[in-house]
Backbone as JSON, one array per atom type, in Angstrom:
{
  "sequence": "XXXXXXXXXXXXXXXXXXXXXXXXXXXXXXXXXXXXXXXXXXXXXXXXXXXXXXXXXXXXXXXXXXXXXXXXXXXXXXXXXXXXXXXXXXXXXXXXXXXXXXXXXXXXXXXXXXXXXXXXXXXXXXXXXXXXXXXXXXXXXXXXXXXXXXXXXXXXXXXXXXXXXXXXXXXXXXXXXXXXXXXXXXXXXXXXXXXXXXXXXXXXXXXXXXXXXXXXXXXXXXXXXXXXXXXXXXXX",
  "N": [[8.05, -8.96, -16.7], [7.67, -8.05, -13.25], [5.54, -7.77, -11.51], [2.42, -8.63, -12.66], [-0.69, -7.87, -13.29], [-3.02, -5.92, -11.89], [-6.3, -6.15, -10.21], [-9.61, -4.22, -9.99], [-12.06, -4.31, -7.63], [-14.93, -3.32, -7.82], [-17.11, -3.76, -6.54], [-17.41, -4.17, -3.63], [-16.24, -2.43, -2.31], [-16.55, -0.4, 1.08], [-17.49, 1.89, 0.58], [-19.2, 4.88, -0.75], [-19.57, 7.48, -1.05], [-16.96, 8.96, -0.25], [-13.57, 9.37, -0.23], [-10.9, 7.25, -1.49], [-12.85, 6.12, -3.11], [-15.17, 7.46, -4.11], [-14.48, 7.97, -6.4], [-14.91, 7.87, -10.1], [-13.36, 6.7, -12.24], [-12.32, 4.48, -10.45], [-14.7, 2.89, -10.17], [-15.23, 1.9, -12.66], [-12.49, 0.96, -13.72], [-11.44, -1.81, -14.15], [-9.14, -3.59, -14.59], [-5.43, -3.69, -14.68], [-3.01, -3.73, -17.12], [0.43, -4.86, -16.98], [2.86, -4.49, -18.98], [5.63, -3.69, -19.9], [9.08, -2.49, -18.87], [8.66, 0.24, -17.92], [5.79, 1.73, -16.43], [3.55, 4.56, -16.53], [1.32, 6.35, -14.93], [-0.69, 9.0, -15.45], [-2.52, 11.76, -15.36], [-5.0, 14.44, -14.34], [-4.67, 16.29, -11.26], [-5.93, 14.41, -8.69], [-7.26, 12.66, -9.77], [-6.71, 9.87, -9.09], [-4.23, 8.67, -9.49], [-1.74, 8.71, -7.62], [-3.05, 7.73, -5.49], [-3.84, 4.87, -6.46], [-1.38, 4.36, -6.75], [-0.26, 4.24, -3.77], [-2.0, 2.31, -3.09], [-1.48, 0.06, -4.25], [1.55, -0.6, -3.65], [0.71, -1.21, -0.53], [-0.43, -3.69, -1.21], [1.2, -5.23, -2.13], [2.56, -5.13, 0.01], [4.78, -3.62, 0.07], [7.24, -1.65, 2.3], [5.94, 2.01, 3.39], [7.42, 4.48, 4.34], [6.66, 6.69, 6.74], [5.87, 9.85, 8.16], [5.92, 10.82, 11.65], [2.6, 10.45, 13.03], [0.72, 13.09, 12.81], [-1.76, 16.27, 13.97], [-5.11, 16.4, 12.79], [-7.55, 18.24, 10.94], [-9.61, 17.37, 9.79], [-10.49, 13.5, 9.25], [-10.5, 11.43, 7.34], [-11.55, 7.94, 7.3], [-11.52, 6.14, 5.13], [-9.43, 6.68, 2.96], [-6.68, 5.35, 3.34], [-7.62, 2.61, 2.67], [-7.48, 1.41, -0.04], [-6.39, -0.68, -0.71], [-6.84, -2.73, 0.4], [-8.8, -3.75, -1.06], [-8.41, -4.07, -3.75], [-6.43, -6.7, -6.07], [-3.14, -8.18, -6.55], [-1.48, -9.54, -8.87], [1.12, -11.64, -9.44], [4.12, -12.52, -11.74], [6.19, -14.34, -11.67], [6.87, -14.79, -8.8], [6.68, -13.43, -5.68], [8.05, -10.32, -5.22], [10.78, -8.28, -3.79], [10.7, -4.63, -2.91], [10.08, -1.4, -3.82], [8.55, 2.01, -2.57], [8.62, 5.1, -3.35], [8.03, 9.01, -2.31], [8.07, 12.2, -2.75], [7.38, 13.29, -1.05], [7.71, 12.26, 1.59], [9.85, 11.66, 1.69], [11.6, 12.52, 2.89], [11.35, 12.06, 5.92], [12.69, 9.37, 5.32], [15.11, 10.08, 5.03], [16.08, 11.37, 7.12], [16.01, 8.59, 9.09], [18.04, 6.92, 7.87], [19.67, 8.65, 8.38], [20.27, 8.61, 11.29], [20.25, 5.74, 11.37], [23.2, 5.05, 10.1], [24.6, 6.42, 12.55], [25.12, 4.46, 14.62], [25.96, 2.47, 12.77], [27.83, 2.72, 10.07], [28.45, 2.06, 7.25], [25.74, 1.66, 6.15], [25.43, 3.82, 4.64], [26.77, 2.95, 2.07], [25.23, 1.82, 0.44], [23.37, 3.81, -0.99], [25.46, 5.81, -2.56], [27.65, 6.95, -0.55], [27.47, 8.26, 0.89], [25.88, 10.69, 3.3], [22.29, 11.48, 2.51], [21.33, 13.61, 3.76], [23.03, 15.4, 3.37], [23.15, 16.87, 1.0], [21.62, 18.35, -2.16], [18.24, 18.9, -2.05], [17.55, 17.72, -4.82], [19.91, 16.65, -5.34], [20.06, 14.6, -3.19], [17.93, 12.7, -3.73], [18.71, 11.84, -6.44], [21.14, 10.34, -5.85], [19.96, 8.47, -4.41], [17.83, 6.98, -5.94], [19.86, 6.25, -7.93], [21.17, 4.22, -6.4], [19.32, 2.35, -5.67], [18.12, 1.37, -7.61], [19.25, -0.31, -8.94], [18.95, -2.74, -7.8], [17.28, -5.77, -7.83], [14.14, -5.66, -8.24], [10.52, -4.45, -7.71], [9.77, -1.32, -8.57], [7.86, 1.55, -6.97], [6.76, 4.7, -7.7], [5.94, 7.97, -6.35], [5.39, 11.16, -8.77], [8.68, 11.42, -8.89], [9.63, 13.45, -9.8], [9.5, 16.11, -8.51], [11.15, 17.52, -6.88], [13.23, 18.02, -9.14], [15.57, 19.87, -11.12], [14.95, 20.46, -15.07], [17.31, 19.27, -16.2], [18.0, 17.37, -14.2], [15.7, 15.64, -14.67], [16.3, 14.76, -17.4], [18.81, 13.24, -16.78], [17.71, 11.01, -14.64], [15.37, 9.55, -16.35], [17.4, 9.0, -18.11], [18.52, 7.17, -16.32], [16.03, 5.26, -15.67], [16.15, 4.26, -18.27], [18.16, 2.85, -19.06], [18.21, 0.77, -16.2], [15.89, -0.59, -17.06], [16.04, -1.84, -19.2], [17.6, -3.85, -18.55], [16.35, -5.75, -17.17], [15.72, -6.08, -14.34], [14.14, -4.67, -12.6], [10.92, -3.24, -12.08], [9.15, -0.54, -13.01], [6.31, 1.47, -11.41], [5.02, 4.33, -12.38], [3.58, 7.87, -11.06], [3.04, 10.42, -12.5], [4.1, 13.78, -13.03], [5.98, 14.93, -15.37], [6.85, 15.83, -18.83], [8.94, 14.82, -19.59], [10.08, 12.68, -18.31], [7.69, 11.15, -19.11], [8.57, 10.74, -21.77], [10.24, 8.42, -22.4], [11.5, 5.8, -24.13], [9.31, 3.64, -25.11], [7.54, 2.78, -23.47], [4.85, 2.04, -21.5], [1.63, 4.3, -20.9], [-0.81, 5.26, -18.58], [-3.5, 7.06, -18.65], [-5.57, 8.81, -16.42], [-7.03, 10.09, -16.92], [-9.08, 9.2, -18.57], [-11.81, 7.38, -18.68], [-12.93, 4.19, -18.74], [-9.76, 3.76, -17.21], [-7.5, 4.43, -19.86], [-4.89, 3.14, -22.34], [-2.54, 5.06, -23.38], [-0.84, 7.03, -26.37], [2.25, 8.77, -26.12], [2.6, 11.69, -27.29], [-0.84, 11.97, -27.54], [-0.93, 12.35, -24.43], [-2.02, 14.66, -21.95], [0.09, 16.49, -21.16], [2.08, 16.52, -23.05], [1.15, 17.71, -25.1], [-0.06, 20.73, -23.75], [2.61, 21.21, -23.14], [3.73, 21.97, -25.36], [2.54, 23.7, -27.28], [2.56, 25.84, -25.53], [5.56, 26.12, -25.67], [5.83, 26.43, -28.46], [4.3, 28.67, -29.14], [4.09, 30.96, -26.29], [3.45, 33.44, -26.15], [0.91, 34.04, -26.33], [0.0, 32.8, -23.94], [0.54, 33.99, -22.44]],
  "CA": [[7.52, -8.09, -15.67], [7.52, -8.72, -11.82], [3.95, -7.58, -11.37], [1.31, -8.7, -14.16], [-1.72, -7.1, -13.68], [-3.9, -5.64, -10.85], [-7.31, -6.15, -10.8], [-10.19, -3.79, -8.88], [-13.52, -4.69, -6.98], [-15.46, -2.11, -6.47], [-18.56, -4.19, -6.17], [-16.74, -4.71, -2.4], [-16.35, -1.08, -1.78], [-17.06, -0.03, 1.88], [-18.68, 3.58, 0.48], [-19.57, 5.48, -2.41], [-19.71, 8.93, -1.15], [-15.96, 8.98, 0.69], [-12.34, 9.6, -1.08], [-10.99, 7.38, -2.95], [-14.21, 5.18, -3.45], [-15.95, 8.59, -4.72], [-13.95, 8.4, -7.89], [-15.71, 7.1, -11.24], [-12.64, 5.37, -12.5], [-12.12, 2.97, -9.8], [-15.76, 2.01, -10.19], [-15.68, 1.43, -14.15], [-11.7, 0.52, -14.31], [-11.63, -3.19, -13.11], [-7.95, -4.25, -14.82], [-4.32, -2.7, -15.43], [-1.99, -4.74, -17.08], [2.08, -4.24, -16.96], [3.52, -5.07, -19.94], [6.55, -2.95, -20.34], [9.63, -2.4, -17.82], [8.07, 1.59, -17.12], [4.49, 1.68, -16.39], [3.21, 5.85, -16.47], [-0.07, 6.97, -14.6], [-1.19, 10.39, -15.94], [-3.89, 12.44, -15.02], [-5.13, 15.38, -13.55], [-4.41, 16.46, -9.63], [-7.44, 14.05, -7.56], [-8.16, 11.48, -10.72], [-6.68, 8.75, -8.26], [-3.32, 7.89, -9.61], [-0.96, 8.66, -6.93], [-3.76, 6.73, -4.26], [-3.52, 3.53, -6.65], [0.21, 3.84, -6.29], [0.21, 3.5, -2.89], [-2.54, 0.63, -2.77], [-0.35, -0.85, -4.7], [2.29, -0.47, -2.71], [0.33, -1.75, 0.41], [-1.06, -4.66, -1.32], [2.56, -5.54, -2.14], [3.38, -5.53, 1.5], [6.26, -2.73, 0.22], [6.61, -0.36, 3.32], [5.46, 2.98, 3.39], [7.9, 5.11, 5.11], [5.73, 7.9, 6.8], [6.75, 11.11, 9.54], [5.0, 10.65, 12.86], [1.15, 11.28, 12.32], [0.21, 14.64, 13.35], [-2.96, 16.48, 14.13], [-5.54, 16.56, 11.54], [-8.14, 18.63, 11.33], [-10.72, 16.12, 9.6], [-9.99, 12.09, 9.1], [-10.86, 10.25, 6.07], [-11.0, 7.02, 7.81], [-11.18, 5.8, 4.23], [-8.4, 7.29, 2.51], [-5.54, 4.41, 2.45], [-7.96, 1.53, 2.58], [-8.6, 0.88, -1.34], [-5.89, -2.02, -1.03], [-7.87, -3.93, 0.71], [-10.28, -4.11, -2.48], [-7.62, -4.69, -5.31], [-5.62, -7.94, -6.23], [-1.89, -8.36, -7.49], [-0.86, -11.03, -9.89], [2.85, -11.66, -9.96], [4.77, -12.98, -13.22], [7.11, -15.46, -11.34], [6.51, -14.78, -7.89], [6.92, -12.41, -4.93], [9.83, -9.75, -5.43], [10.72, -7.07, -2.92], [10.52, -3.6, -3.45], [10.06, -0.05, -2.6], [7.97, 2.92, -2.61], [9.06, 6.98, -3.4], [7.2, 9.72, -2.63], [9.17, 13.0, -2.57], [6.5, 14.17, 0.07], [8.02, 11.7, 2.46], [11.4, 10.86, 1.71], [12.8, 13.31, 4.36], [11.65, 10.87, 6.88], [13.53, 8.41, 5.22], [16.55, 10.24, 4.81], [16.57, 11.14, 8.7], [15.69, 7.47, 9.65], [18.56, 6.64, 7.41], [20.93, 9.43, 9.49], [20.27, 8.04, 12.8], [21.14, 4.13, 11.53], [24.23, 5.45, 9.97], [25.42, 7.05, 13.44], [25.58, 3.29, 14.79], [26.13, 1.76, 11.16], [28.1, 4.42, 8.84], [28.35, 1.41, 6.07], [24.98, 1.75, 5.39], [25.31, 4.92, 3.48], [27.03, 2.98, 0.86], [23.92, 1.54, -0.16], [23.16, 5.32, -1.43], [26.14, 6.46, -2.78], [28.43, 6.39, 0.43], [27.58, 9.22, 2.22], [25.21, 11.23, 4.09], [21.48, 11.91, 1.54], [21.05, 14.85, 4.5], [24.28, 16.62, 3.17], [22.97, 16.93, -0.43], [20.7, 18.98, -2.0], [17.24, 17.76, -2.39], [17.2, 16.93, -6.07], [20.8, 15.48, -5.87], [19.78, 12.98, -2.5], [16.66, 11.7, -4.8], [19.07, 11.1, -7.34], [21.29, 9.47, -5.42], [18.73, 6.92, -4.01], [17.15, 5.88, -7.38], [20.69, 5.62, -8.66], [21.43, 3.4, -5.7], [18.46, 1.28, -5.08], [17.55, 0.93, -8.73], [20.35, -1.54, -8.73], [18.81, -4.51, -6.83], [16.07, -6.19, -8.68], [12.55, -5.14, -7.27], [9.53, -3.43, -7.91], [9.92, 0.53, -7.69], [6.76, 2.59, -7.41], [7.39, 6.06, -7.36], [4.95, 8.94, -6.79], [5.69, 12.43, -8.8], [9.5, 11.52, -8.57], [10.58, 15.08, -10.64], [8.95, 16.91, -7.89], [12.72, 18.03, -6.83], [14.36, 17.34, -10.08], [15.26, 20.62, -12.7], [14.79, 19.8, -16.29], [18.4, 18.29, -16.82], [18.46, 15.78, -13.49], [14.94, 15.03, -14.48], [16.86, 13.91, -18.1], [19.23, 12.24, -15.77], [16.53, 9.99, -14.18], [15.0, 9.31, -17.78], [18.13, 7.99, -18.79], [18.71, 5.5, -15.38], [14.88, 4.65, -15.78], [15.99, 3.18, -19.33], [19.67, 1.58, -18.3], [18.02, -0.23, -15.78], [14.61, -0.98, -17.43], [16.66, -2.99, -20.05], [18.44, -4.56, -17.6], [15.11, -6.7, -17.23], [15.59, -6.81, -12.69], [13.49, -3.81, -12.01], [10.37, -2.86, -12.67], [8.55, 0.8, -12.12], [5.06, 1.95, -11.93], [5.12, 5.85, -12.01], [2.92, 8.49, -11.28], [4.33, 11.81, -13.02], [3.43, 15.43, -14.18], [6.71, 15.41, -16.14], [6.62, 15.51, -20.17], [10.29, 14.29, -19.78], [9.97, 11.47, -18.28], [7.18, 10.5, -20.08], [8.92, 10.24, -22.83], [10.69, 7.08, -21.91], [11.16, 4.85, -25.59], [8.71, 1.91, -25.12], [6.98, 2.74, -22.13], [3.33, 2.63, -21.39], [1.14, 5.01, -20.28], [-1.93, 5.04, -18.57], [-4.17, 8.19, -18.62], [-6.46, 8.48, -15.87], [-8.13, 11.58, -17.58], [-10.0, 8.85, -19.17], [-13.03, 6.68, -18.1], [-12.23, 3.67, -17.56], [-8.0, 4.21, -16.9], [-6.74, 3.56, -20.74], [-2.98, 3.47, -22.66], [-2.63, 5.99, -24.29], [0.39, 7.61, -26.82], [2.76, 10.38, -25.49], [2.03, 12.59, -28.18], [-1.69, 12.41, -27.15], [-1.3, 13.02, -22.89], [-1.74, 16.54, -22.17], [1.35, 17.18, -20.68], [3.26, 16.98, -24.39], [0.41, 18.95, -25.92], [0.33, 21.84, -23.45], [4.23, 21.88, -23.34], [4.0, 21.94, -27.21], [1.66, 24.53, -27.53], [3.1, 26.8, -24.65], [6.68, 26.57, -26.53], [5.48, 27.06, -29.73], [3.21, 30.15, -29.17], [4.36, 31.56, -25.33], [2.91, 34.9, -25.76], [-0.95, 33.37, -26.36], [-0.45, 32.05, -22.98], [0.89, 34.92, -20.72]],
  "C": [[7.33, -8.89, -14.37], [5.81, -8.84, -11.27], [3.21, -7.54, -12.84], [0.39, -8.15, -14.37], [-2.27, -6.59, -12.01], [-5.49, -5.93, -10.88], [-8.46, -5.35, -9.56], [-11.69, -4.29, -8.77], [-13.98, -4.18, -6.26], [-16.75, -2.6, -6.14], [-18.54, -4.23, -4.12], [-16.17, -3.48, -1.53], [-16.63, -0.8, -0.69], [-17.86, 1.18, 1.77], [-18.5, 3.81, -0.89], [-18.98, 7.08, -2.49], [-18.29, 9.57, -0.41], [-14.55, 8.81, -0.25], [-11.78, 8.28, -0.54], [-12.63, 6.37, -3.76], [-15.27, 6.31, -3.76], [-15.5, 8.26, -5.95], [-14.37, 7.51, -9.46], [-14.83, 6.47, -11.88], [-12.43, 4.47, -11.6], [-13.75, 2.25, -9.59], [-15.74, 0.86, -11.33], [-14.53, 0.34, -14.45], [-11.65, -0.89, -13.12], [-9.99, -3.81, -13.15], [-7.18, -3.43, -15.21], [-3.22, -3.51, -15.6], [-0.54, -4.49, -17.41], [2.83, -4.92, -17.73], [4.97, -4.42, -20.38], [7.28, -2.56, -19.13], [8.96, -1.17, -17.1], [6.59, 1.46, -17.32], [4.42, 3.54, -16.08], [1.96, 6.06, -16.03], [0.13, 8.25, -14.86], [-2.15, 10.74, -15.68], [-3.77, 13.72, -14.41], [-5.26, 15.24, -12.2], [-6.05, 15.47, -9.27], [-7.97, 13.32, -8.59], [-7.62, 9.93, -9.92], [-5.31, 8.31, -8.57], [-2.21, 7.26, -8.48], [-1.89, 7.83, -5.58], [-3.55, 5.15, -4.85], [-2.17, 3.28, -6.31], [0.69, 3.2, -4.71], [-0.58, 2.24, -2.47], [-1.64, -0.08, -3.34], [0.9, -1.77, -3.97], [1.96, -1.53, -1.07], [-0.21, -3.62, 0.1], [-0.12, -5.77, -1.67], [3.68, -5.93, -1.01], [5.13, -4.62, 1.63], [5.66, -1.42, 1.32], [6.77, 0.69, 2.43], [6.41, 3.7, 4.23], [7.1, 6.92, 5.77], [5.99, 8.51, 8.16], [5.54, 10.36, 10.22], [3.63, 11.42, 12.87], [0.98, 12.54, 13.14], [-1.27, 15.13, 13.17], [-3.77, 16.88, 12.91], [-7.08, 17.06, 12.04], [-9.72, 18.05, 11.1], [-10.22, 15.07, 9.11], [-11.02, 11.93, 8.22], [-10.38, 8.89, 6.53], [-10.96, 6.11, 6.55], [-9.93, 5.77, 2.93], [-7.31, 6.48, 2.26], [-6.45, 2.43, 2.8], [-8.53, 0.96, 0.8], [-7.45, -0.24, -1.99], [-6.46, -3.41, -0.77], [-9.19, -4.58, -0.97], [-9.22, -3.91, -3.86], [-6.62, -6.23, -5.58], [-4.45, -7.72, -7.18], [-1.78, -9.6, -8.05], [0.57, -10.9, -10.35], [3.57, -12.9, -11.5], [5.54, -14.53, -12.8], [7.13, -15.1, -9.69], [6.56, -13.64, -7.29], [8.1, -11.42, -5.36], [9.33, -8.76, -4.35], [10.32, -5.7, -3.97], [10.39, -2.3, -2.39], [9.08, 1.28, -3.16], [8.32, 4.58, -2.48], [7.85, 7.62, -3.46], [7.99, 10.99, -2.41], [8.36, 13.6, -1.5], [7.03, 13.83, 1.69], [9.21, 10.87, 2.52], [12.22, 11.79, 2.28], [12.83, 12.74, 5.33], [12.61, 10.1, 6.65], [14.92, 8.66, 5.54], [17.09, 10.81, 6.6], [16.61, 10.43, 9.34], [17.05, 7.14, 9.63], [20.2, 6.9, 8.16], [21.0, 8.81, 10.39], [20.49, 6.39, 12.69], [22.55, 4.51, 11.12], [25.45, 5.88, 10.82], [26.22, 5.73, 14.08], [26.46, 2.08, 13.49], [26.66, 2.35, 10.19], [28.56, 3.4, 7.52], [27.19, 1.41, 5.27], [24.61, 2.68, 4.56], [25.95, 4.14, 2.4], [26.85, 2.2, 0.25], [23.52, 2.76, -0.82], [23.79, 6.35, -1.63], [27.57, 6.71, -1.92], [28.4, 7.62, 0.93], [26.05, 9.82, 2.26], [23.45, 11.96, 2.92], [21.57, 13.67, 2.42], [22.04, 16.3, 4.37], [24.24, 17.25, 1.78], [22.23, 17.68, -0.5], [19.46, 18.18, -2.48], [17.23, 16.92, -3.48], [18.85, 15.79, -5.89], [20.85, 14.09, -4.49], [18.84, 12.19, -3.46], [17.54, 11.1, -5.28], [20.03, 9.85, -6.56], [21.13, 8.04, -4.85], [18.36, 6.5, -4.9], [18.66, 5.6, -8.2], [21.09, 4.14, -7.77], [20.7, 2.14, -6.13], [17.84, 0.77, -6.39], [18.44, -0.04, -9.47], [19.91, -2.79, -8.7], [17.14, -4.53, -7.53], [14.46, -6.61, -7.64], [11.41, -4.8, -7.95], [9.21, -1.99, -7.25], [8.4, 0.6, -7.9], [6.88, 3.79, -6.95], [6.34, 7.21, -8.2], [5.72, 10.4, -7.11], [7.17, 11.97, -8.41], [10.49, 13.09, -8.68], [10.47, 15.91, -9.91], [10.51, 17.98, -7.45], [13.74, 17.89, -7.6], [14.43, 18.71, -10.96], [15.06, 19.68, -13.69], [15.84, 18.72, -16.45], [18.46, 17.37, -15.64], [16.94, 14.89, -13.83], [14.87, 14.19, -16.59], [17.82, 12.5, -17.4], [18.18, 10.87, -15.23], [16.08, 9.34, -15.47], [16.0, 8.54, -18.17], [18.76, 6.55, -18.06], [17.41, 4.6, -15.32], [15.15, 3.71, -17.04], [17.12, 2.57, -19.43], [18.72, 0.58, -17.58], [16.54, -1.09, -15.99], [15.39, -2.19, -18.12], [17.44, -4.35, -19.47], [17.56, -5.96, -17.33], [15.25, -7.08, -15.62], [14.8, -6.12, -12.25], [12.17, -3.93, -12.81], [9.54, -1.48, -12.41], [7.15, 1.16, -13.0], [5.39, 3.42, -11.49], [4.05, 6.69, -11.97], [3.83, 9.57, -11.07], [3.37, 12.64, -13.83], [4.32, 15.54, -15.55], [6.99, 14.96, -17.56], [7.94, 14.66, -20.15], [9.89, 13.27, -19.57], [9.13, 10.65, -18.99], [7.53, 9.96, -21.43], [9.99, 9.17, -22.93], [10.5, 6.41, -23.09], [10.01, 3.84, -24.38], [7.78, 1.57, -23.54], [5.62, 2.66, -22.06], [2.91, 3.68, -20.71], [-0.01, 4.98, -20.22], [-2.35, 6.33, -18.79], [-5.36, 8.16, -17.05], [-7.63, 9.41, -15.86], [-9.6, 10.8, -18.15], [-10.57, 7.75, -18.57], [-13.68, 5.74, -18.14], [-10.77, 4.3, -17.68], [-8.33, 3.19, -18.88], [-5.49, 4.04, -20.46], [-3.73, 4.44, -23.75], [-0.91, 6.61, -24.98], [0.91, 9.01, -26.23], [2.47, 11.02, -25.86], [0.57, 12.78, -27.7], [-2.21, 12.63, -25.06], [-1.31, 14.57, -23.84], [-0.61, 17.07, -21.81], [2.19, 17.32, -22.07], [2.06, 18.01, -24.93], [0.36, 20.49, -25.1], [1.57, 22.32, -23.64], [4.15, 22.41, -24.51], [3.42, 23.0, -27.72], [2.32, 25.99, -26.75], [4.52, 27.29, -25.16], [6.77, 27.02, -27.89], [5.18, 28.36, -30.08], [3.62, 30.63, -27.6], [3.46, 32.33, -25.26], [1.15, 34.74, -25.95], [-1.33, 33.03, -25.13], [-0.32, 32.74, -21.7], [-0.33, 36.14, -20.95]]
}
């Protein structure tokens, strides 16, 4: 593994009462350790996963690709500071890397257009043409087939968000090609039972109090699916 563990300090907290330093796992959970090429955060919407991802991310020094800020109607001047208060521990040293969020990878992919107009080689870094000519789910794919190539550290929030069922098998099966591969490594935060089911993967939960691992079979995402396909008509 490129990244070994994280570790948090919330004794060092600037607030209590302010998002994400409100949240009772990042008080209790102090360590998360990455033992396996796929790492899985799980939880329910606002248990913190997708905010550790991007501390992560920041504390990693991997950019953030983000649209031009726009007007907001209240600021959380707290909101992407809870890197400042975690620590990385690398395996063998620094590695690059990169950060997905499907919320904000349209920036990218128009950043991407406008170097291309001067530069039209750099599309084939991402397949060899244009992500902006695709449809959403098949630019994603394109980019994680690309960039999951070059030996890094992915972290990737909710990637399935634009994926049907079968490209979000697709993904599942380049997550475990290039897991084995031993150059990548990916922390994920994901709703999707598919992916979760990744052979040999961990998974955190963040349902629970501190963050444990927990087995696929016991997230909720395989037990609702499992329950909802089983029985349907109990549920409409």
């Amino acid at each position: 593994m490129h990244l070994r563990k994280i570790t948090l300090f919330p004794e060092k907290y600037p607030a209590k009462d302010c998002y994400p330093f409100n949240l009772h796992n990042f008080h209790i959970t102090r360590l998360i350790a990455f033992n396996t090429p796929v790492t899985f955060f799980v939880g329910e919407n606002g248990t913190g996963k997708s905010t550790l991802i991007e501390a992560i991310a920041r504390r990693c020094n991997i950019h953030i690709w983000e649209p031009v800020e726009e007007r907001r109607f209240e600021l959380n001047r707290y909101e992407e500071e809870l890197y400042r208060f975690i620590s990385v521990e690398w395996t063998d040293g620094v590695v690059p890397g990169s950060f997905f969020a499907s919320a904000i990878f349209q920036h990218f992919t128009n950043i991407l257009d406008q170097w291309a107009v001067a530069s039209p080689k750099v599309l084939d870094y991402f397949g060899g043409k244009s992500l902006m000519t695709q449809s959403h789910g098949q630019c994603h794919m394109s980019y994680f087939k690309s960039r999951f190539q070059k030996k890094g550290l992915y972290l990737l929030d909710e990637p399935e968000n634009a994926l049907s069922p079968k490209t979000q098998l697709e993904l599942l099966n380049v997550l475990e090609d290039v897991g084995q591969n031993g150059h990548a490594q990916f922390i994920i935060a994901t709703h999707s039972p598919i992916l979760l089911a990744l052979p040999d993967a961990t998974i955190y939960s963040f349902d629970h109090a501190p963050v444990q691992q927990i087995r696929y079979e016991d997230t909720s995402h395989y037990q609702i699916y499992k329950k909802f396909l089983n029985d349907r008509d109990t549920h409409m």
